[in-house]
ZATIMAR-488850 format. One record per residue: residue in one letter; x, y, z of N, C-alpha, C in turn. Coordinates in steps of 0.1 Angstrom, whole numbers, padded with zeros to 4 digits, always signed. Each point is the difference from the previous one (the first is absolute). Layout:
AXYZXYZXYZ/...
***
This chain:
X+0009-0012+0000-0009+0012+0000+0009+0012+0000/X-0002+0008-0006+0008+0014-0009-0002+0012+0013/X-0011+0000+0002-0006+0016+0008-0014-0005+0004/X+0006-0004+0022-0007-0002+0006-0012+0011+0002/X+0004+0010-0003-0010+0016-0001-0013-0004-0006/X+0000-0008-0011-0014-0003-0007-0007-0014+0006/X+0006-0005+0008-0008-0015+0002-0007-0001+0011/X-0012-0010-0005-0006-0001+0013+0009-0007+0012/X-0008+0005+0010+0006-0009+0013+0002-0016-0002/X-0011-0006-0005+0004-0015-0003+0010-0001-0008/X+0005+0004-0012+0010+0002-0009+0015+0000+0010/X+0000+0011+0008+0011+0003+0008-0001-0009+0005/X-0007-0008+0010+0001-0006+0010+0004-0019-0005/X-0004-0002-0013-0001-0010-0005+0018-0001-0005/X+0003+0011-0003+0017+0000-0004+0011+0003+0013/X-0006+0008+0012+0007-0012+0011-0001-0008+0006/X-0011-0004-0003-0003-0014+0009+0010-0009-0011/X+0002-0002-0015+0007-0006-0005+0017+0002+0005/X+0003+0013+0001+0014+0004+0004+0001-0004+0018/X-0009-0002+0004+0000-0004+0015+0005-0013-0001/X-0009-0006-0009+0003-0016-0002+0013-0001-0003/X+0006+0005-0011+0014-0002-0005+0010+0000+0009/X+0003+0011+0006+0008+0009+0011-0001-0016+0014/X-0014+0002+0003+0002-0016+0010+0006-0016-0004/X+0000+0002-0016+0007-0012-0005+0011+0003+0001/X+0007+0013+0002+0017+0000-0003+0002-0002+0013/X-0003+0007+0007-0001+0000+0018+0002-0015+0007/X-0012-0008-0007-0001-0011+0006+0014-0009-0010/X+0007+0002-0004+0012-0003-0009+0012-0001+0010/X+0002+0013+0003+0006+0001+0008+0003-0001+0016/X-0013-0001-0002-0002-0007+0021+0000-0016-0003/X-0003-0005-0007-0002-0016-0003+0019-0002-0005/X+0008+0005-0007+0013-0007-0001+0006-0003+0014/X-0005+0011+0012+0007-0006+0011-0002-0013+0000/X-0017-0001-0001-0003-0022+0001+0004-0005-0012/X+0013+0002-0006+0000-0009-0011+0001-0015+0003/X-0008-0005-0010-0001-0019+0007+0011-0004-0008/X+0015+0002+0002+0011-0007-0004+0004-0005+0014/X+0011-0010-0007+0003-0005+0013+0017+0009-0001/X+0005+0010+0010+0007+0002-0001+0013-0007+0011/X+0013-0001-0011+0011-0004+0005+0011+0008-0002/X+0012-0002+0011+0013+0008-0010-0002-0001-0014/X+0000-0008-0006+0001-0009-0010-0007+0013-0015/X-0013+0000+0006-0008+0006-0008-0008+0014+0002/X+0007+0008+0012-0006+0010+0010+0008+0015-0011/X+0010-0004-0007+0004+0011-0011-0006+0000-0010/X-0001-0011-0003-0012+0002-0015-0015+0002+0002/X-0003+0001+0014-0019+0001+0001+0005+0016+0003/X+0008+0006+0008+0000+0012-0003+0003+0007-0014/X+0010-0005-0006-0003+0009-0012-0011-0003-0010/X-0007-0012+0004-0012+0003-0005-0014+0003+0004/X+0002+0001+0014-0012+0009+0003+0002+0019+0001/X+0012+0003+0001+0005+0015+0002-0005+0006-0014/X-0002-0006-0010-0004+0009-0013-0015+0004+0002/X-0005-0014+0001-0018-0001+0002-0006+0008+0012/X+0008+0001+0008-0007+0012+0013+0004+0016-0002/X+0012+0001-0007-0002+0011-0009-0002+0004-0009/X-0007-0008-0004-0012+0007-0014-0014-0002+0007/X-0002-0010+0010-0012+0004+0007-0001+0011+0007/X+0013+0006+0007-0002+0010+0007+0001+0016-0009/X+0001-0001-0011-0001+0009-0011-0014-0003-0001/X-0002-0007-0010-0018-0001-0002-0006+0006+0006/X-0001-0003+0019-0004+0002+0007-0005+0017+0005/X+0012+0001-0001+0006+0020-0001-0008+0005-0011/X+0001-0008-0014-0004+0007-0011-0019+0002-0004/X-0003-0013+0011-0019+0000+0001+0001+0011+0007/X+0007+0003+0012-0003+0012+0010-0001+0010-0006/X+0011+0002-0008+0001+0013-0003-0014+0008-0016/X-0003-0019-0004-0014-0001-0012-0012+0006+0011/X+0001-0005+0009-0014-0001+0004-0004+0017+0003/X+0014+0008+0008-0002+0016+0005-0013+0006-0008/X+0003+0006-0013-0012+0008-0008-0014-0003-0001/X+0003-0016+0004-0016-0004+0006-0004+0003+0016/X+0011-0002+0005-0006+0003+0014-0001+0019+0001/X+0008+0005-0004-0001+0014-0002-0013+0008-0007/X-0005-0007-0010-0015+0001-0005-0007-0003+0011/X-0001-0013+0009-0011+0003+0008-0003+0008+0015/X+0018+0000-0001+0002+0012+0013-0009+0017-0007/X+0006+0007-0012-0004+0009-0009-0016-0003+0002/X-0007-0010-0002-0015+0001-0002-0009+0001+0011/X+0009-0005+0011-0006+0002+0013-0005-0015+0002/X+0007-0008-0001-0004-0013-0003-0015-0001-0004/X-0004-0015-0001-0012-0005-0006+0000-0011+0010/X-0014-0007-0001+0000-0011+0003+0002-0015+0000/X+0004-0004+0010+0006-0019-0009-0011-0010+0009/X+0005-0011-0005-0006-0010+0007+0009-0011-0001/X-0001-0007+0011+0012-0015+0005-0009-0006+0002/X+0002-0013-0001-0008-0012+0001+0007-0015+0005/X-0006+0003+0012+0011-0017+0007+0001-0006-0006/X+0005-0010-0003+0005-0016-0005-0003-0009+0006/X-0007-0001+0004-0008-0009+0011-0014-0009+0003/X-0003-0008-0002-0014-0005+0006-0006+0011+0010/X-0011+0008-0010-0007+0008+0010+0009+0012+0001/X+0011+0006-0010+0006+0009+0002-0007+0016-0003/X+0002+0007+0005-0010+0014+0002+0006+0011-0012/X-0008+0010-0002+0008+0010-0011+0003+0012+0007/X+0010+0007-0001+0006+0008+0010+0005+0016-0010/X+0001+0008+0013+0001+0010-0008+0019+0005-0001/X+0002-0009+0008+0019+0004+0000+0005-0017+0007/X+0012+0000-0007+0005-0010+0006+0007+0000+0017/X+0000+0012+0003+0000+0002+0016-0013+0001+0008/X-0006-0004-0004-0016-0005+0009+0009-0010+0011/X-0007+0005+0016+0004-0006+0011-0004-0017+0001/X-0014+0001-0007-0003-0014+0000+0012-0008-0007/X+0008-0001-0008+0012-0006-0009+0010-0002+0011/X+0009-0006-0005+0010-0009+0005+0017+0007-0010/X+0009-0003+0000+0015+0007-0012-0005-0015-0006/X-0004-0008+0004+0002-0016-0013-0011-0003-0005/X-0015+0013-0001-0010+0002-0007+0007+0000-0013/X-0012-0008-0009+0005-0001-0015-0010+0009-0007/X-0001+0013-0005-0008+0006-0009+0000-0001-0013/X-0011+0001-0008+0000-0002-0015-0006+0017-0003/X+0011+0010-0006-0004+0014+0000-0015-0001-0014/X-0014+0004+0005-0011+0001-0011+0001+0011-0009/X+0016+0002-0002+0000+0014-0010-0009+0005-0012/X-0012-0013-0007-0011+0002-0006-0010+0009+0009/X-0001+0004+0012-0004+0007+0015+0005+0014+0000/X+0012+0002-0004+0008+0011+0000-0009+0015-0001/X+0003+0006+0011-0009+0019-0008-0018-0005+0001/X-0005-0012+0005-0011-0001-0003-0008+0005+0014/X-0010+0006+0000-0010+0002+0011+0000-0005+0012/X+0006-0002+0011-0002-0006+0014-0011-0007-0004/X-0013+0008+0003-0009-0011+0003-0004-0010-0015/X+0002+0001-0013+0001-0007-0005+0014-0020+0002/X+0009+0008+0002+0007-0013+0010-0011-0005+0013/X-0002+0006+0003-0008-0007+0011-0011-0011-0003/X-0007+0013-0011-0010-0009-0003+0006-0016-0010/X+0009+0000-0005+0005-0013-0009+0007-0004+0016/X+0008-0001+0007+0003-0005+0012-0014-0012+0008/X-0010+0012-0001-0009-0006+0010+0005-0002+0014/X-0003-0015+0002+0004-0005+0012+0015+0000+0006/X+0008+0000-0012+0014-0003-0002+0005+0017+0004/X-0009+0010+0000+0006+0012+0005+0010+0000+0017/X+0009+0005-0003+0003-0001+0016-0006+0016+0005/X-0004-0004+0020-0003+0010+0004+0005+0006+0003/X+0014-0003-0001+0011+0006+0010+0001+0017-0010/X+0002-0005-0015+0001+0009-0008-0007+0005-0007/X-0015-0009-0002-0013+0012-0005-0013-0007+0012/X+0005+0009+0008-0008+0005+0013-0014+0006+0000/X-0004+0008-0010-0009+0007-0005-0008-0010-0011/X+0003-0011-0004-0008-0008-0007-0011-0008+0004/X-0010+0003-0007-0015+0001+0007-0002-0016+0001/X-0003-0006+0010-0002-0013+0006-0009-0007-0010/X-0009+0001-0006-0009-0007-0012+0014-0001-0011/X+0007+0009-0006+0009-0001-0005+0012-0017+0003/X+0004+0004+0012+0006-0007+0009-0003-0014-0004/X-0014-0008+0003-0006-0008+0002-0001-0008-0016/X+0004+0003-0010+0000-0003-0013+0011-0003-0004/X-0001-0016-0011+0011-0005+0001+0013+0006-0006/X+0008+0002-0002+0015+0005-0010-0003-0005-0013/X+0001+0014-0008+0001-0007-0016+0017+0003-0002/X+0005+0004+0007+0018-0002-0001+0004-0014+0002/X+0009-0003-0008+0003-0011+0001+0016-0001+0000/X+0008-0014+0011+0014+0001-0002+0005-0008-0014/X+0014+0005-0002+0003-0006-0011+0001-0019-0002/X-0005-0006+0012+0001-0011+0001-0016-0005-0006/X-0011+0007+0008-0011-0001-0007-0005+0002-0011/X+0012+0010-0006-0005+0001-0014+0005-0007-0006/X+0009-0006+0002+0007-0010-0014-0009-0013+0005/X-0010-0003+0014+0000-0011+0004-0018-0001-0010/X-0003+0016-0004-0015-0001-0007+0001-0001-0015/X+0015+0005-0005+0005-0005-0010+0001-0012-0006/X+0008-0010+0008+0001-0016+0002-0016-0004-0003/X-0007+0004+0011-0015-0004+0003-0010+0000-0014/X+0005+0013-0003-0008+0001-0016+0008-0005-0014/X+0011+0001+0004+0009-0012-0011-0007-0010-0005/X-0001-0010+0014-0002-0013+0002-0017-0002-0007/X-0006+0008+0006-0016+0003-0001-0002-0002-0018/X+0010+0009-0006+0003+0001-0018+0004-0012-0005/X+0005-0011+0006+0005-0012-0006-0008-0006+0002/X-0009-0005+0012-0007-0009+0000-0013-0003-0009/X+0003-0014-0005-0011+0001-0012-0013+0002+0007/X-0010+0007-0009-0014+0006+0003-0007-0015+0004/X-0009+0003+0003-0010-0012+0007-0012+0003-0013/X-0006-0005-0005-0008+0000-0005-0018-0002+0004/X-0006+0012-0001-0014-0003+0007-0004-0012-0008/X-0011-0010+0010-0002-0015-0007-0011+0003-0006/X-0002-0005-0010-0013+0000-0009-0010-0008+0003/X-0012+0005+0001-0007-0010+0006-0009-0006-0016/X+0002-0014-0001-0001-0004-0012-0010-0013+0004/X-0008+0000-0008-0011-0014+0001-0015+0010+0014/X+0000+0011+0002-0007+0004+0008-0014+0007-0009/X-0015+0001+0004-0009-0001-0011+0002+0017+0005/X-0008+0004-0011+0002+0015+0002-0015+0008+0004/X-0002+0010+0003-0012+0002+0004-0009+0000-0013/X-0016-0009+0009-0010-0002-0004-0005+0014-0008/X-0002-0002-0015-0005+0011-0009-0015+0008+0003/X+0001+0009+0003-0015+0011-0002-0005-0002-0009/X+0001-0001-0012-0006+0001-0015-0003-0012-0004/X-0008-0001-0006-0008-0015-0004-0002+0006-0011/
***
């Protein structure tokens, strides 16, 4: 994306949540060579280092280099006065939240960011939330509201209604039975 200035909030927020992702793949690159699963010996403790010292510095480049991708997006939504997001547990029964610092959460909370959500209406998140709204973070959402199921769905349930309708598409049709040899109604007309 060229000039965060023209895009919607889901546009922005959809290109860092991508650059979020990346940035944590290099990250996790470089915290993970500490566990490399070699078996180290004298023997072979010089050659796992010079071959892991290249790979954690290019991860740790990458890493710098998302940071430094992501700025003009976070700076647009500092500039706009932010907008609104929505998070959504990963969880059986996980709730939709207005910040990933909601007290109800845990640091090993897994969120799936609904950047399709992005800049949209509070109470419209709510109302797609339903039940799944947390109170913690829309407090003001009207209890009939509340009480209705979530049409948000995690990314597990969607690929799981995916599957569901897949499967539904292959199976050969059933055929309504014909009812054949049965007399038909008695005629009016003589």
């Amino acid at each position: 994306m060229d000039n965060p200035t023209i895009a919607t909030p889901s546009e922005i927020d959809a290109e860092l949540a991508h650059l979020h992702a990346e940035r944590a793949k290099a990250e996790a690159t470089v915290r993970n060579s500490d566990e490399a699963p070699y078996e180290v010996d004298e023997r072979n403790a010089v050659d796992l280092a010079a071959d892991l010292e290249p790979r954690i510095e290019q991860a740790r480049r990458s890493a710098s280099e998302f940071e430094v991708s992501m700025q003009p997006f976070e700076e647009e939504f500092d500039r706009r006065g932010g907008w609104t997001r929505a998070w959504l547990v990963q969880n059986t029964g996980g709730h939709v939240h207005r910040t990933m610092l909601c007290r109800t959460c845990f640091p090993s909370t897994k969120f799936a960011w609904l950047i399709h959500l992005s800049g949209h209406d509070e109470a419209e998140i709510v109302d797609l939330a339903g039940e799944a709204a947390c109170t913690e973070c829309y407090p003001s959402a009207p209890v009939e509201v509340r009480n209705r199921p979530s049409r948000i769905k995690t990314p597990e349930q969607l690929a799981r209604n995916e599957q569901k309708a897949e499967r539904a598409t292959q199976r050969p049709r059933r055929r309504s039975p014909r009812l054949v040899g049965f007399p038909c109604a008695p005629s009016t007309t003589e």
